[in-house]
C-alpha positions, 0 to 999 in steps of 0.5 A, a space after each residue: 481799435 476800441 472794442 465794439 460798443 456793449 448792444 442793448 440786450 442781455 442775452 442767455 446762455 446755452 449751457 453750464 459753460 461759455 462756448 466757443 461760440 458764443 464767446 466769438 460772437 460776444 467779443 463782435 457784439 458784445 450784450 450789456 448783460 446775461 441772464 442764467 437759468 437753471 441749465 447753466 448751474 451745476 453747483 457753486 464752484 461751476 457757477 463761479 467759473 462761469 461768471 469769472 469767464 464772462 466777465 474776463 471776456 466782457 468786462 468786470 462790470 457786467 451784469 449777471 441776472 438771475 431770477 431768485 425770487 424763493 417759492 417757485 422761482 429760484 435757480 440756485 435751490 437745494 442742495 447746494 443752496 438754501 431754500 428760500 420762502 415766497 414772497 407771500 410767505 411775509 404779508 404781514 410781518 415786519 419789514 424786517 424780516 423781508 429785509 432779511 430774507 432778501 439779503 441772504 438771498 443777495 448774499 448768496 447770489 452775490 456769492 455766486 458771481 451774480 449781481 442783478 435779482 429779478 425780484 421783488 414781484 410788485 405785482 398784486 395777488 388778486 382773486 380770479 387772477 391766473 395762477 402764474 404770480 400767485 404766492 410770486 407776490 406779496 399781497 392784494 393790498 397795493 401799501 403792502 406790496 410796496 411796503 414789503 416790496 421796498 424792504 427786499 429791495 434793499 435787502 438786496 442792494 444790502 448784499 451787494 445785487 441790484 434789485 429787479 422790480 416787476 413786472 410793470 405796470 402790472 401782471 396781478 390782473 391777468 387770466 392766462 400766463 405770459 408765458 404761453 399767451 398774450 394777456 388782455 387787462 379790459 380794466 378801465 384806467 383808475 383801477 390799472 392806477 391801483 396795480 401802478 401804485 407799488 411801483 410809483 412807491 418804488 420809482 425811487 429805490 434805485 432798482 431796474 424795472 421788468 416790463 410785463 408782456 400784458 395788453 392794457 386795453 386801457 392804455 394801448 388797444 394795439 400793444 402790449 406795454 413791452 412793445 407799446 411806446 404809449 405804455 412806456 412813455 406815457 405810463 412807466 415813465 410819466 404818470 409811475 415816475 419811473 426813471 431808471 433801468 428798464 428791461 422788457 421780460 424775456 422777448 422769446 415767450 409765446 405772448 409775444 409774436 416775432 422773430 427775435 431780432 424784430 421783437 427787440 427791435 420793437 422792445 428798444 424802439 417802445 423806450 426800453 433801454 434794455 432787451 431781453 432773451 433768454 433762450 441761449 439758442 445762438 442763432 436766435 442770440 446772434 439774431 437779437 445782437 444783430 438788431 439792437 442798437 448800441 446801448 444809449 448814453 442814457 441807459 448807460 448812465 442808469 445801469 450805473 446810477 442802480 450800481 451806485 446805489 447798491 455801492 452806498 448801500 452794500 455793507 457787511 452782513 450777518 448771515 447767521 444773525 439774519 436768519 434767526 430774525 427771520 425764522 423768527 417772524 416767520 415762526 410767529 406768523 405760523 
């Protein structure tokens, strides 16, 4: 009998090792990716464990998610691994050093058995906005987030990681902190255009896309754009142009309202390919699993376009060389 079809979610983990637990429920509904946090890293050697682990159980292509973004948002931090500036550490620099940065950043994510980056942030940095994105962006400018987003892209796809841009169409409006709320964006929609334009810009780059668990008035007065099939259907995938991996952000934060299995549910049924939750409690896991579908050919063909790109991309890397480039630009602009 073939092994049960990979459900459209990537899922956490509970700990610094995989259970028996959770290895009796992957290997009956198998995820199509995991995601790690800070509470599944020790050090490199326990990382590396970790990943060869999963990927014995399910498979060598498994996607292993991570968010290193530098500044505020790291999981692989001092002292095993190197500190990493935020993004907005480059407004105004060349892309080279971005490219740079994000490469040594793939490298040592890479490194460690974990292949899928979410960053970089495409979000803008506005004044007035909730602190949460902040120095997580590059700029206000929509040309110089995208400008500066493109070249961490492939700076990661450079080191051998599928870049994660987010959170689309766009977190820099929001007052209150996804994480803890539910956002309203009142901004009509050829304001909303101008927080779309880096990612239209990046539709092509051969990333995944994060959704953002924000509530467009604009766009869906019912829905957050995770959940919303207007948003998704009508605005990342038409008027964004975006066409490829599509993962909603973690489904188990306070914006959302839901059992787990319901909301990724929902997630699927808005034209997400993939659902996330991050929480690595097994009975919420199991209950996310439980309600996903198999994932669809065509998210399937996606996952490997973004590998594909990244395999014409990959190439041989300096570390030393890249960063003096980089503490070189970084210097300069201080």
């Amino acid at each position: 009998m073939p092994p049960p079809r990979a459900r459209a979610a990537v899922v956490g983990l509970a700990g610094p090792e995989l259970t028996a637990e959770e290895a009796a429920l992957f290997r009956a509904a198998p995820p199509a990716g995991l995601i790690l946090f800070a509470r599944n890293i020790r050090d490199p050697e326990q990382l590396r464990r970790l990943t060869a682990a999963a990927r014995d159980l399910l498979g060598e292509a498994l996607p292993i998610l991570v968010d290193q973004e530098g500044g505020r948002v790291a999981r692989l931090c001092p002292p095993h691994w190197p500190a990493f500036p935020p993004a907005a550490a480059f407004e105004g620099l060349p892309e080279e050093a971005a490219r740079a940065n994000a490469a040594l950043l793939g490298l040592a994510c890479r490194e460690a058995g974990l292949d899928v980056v979410c960053a970089p942030c495409l979000d803008l940095r506005l004044p007035g906005a909730h602190g949460v994105i902040g120095d997580r962006a590059f700029a206000a400018a929509p040309a110089e987030v995208a400008r500066l987003g493109r070249a961490w892209a492939e700076g990661l796809q450079q080191a051998g990681c599928v870049p994660v841009i987010k959170h689309i169409p766009g977190h820099g409006r929001a007052l209150a902190d996804s994480h803890l709320e539910l956002p309203r964006v009142a901004a009509p929609r050829d304001v909303l255009a101008e927080d779309c334009a880096p990612f239209a810009a990046l539709a092509d780059a051969g990333a995944w896309a994060m959704t953002a668990h924000i509530l467009y008035e604009a766009l869906d007065p019912e829905r957050p754009a995770t959940l919303s099939p207007l948003v998704v259907e009508r605005v990342i995938r038409r008027a964004i142009g975006f066409r490829g991996v599509l993962i909603s952000d973690d489904l188990a934060m306070r914006a959302l309202q839901g059992a787990p299995g319901a909301l990724a549910r929902q997630a699927i049924a808005a034209g997400c390919d993939l659902a996330l939750h991050c929480t690595g409690a097994i009975g919420e896991t199991a209950a996310v699993l439980a309600e996903c579908p198999p994932l669809s050919d065509a998210a399937e063909a996606r996952m490997e376009e973004a590998r594909a790109r990244v395999a014409a991309l990959r190439r041989p890397l300096d570390a030393r060389a890249l960063a003096e480039l980089r503490d070189a630009q970084l210097a300069a602009a201080a």
